[in-house]
N, C-alpha and C positions, 0 to 999 in steps of 0.2 A: 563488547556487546554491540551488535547490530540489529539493525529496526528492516520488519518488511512493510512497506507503508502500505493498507490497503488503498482501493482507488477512492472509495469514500473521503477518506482523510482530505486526497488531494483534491479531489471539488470541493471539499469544503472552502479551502479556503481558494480555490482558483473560481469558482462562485461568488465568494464573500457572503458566505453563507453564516447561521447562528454560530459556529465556533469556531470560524473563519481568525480570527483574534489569537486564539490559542496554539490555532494550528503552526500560526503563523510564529507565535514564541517556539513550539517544538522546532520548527525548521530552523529558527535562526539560533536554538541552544543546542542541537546535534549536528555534528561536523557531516558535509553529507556524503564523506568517507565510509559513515556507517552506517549511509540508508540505503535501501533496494527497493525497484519498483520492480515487477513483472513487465515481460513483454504484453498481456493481457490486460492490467490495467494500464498502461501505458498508452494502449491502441485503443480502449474503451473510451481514457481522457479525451484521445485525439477525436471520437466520433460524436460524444459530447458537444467540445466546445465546435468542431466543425456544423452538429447542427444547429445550434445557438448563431450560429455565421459570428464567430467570434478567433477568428483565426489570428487576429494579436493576442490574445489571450494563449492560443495554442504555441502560436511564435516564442514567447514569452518566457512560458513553461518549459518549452526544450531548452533552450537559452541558458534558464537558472537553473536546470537539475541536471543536464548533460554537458553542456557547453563550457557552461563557468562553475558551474558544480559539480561534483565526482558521484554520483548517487549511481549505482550500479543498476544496469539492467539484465534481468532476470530470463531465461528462456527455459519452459521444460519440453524435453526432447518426446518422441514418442512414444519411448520406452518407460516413460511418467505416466503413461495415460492408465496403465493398471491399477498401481497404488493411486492416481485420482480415483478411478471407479471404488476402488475400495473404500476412501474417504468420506466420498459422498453417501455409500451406503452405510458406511459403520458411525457418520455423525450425524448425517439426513441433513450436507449441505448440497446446496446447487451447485453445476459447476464452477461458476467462478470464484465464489469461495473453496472450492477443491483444489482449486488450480493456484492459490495464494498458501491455502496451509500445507499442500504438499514443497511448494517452493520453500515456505520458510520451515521444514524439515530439511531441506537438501541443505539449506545454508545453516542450520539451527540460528535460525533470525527469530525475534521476538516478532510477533504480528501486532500493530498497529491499527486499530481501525475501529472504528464506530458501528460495525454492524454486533449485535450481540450474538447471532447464529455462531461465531467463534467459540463462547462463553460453555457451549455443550462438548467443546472436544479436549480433548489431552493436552494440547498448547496452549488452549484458552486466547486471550489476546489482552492486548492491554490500551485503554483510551491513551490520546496526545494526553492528556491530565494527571494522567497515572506514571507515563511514561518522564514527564515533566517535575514530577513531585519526587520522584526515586532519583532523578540530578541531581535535585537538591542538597540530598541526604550528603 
């Protein structure tokens, strides 16, 4: 089973934000063999913490999820941008959620993420909490 992390998840906790905590249990109980980030949220994090002027933060984050971590990064080619258009019209998401649930179609990745706009489509997604509770089992 592999996780597509939305970008939400990972401000959470590269913020320290309200479930910054949890997030932080998902990361260190999934090998991060089996996470994915998109090249879009990846570049979204980087504009984030760039405008917070927080570039040890972004230092940081490449570091632990590329560097010393294995967490794949994600690119949809051009020829993505159809089935996104079709996403966005047939679930009425934006594009950057278009652009994560057609990734975690390509890879049949589970979607991680705290936005509920996922919760109206076919993949649905599942919270760090959910996804933390189902290890357990």
């Amino acid at each position: 089973m592999v996780f597509l992390i939305d970008t939400n998840v990972w401000l959470e906790r590269l913020l320290d934000q309200e479930k910054s905590k949890e997030v932080g249990e998902l990361f260190d109980t999934i090998p991060s063999e089996r996470l994915f980030i998109t090249d879009f949220s990846f570049h979204s994090i980087a504009l984030v913490l760039s405008k917070l002027n927080n570039v040890e933060a972004l230092r940081h984050f490449i570091r632990d999820t590329f560097v010393e971590g294995a967490v794949t990064l994600l690119h949809l080619k051009p020829e993505d941008m159809e089935r996104l258009i079709l996403v966005m019209r047939d679930f009425d998401l934006d594009f950057d959620d278009a652009y994560q649930y057609v990734a975690a179609e390509k890879t049949d990745s589970i979607i991680v993420s705290l936005d509920k706009d996922f919760d109206q489509t076919e993949r649905g997604r599942k919270t760090p909490r959910e996804v933390l509770q189902g290890q357990r089992r």
